[in-house]
N, C-alpha and C positions, 0 to 999 in steps of 0.2 A: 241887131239893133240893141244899144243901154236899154231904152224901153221894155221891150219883149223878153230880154234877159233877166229883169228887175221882176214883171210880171212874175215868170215863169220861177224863180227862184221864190217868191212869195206865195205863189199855191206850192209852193212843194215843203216848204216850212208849216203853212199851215195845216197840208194833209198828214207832219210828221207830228204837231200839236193833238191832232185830231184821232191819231193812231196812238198817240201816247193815252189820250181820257176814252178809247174805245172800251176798255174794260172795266171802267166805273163800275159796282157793281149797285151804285145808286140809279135806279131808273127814273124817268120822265116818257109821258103819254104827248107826244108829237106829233100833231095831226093824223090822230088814230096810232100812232105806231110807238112803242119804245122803246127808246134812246137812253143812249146813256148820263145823266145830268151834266157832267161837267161838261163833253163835249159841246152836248146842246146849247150851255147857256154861252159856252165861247163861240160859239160858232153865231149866236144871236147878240152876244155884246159886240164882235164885232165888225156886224150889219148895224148895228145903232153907231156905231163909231163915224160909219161911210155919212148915215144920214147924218148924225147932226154935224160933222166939219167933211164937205165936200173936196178941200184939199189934205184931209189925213193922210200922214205918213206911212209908210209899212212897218215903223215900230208901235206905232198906236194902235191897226190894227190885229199883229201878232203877240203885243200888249194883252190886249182885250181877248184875244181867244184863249190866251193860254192863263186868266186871271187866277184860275182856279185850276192847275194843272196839277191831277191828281190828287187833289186832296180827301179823298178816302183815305188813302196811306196815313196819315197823320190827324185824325180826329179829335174832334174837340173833348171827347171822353178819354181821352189818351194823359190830359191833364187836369188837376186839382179842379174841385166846383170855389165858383166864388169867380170877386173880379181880377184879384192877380192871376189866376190858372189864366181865366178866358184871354186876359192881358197878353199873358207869354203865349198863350198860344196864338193868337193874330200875331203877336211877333214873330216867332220862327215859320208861321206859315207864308207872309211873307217873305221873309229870308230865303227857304227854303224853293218858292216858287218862281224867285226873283232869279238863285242861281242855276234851277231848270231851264227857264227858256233863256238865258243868255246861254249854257252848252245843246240848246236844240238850235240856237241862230247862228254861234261859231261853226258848230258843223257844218254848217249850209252856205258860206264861207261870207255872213254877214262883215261889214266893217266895224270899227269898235263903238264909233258912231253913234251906229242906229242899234246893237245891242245895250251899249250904255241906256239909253232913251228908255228901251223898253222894260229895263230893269227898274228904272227909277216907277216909270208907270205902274207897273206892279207894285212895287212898293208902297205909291200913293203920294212918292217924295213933291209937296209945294200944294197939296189941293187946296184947293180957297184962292191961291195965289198965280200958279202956273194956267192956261187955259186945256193947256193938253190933257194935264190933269185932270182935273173938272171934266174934261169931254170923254176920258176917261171911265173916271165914277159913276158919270150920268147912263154909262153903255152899259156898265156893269149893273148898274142900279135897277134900270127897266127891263134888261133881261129878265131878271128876277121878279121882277112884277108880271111879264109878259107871261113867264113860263112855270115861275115855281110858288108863286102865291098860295094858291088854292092849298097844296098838298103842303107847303108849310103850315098852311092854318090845321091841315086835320093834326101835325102833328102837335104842334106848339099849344093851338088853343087858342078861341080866339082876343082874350084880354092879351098875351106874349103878344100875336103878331100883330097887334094896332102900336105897340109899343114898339117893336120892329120900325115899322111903317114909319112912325111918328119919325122915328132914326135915321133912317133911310131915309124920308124927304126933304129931311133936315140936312143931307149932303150936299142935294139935288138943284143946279140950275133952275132959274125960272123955264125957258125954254124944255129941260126937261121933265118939269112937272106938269107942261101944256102936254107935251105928249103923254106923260103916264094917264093924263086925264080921259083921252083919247080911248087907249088901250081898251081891247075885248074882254072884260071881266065877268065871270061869272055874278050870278047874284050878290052870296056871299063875299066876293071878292070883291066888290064894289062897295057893298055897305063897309066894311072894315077899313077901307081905306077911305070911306069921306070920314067917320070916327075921325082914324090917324090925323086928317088934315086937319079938323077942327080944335086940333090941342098942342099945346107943346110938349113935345119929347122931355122924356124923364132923365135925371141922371145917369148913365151908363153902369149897370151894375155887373154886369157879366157878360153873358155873349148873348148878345145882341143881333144884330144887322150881320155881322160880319160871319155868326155862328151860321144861319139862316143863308147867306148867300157868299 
């Protein structure tokens, strides 16, 4: 059946996404156990992708698991401090991410279709404007709250990551900032983000939100 072929060819992209961020050698504490970050938070944008658009696409989300595929390889201390480094490097990390999982979806003998889709998603091409997009960001966005807040804040500090925050919510759908509200925060993780929401975000000076997630 198209169905069960569609299925079956989409866990098998995703477990090839999922083999590619297995050796992150950034870790994350996962219900007791850890994980490797990138995997994790792909794997958790996207389950936020299923919830917030119940008819999601499979480029939306093999989009959302691969947002961040491999980005160890390419870090942010790879370029100049200051906002143009941070600048180029969200630029080629995109780039660079965008034309990953279009040859992990050719391989898997996606159409040009739904790899196109998911290149653009990665890239972020229309947010504010596209919905896919938006549902998008918002996956990407609450992963990172869900999963990596805490352990941003021991590193960043907590004045950086309410500035983060501030960033990051300022992407974020209403609907998805009903859910971040939601989420199971630690102590600390909760005070720094009612801060965030009570201020407005600051000029972008460097890496920001994007550095952090």
């Amino acid at each position: 059946m198209p169905g069960s072929d569609l299925t079956e060819r989409e866990a098998r992209t995703a477990a090839a996404i999922d083999a590619a961020n297995e050796d992150d050698p950034d870790r994350i504490d996962v219900d007791g156990e850890s994980r490797p970050l990138q995997q994790s938070l792909g794997r958790a944008a996207a389950e936020w992708v299923d919830r917030l658009d119940p008819d999601a696409r499979p480029a939306q989300r093999l989009a959302a698991r691969a947002h961040h595929l491999r980005r160890w390889e390419r870090p942010r201390s790879d370029y100049p401090e200051g906002r143009a480094g941070y600048l180029r490097w969200r630029r080629d990390a995109k780039a660079r991410h965008a034309a990953d999982v279009a040859a992990l979806l050719r391989a898997d003998g996606w159409d040009d279709a739904t790899v196109e889709e998911a290149q653009r998603l990665v890239r972020k091409e229309g947010l504010g404007s596209v919905p896919a997009v938006q549902v998008h960001e918002d996956a990407v966005c609450l992963a990172f709250l869900a999963l990596q807040l805490d352990s941003a804040a021991e590193v960043m500090g907590d004045d950086k990551t309410v500035d983060v925050l501030r960033r990051t919510a300022a992407k974020m759908s209403p609907e998805a900032l009903a859910h971040a509200a939601a989420l199971p925060y630690s102590p600390r993780g909760r005070a720094l983000l009612e801060v965030a929401l009570r201020s407005e975000p600051e000029p972008e000076p460097g890496p920001a939100a994007g550095s952090a997630r």
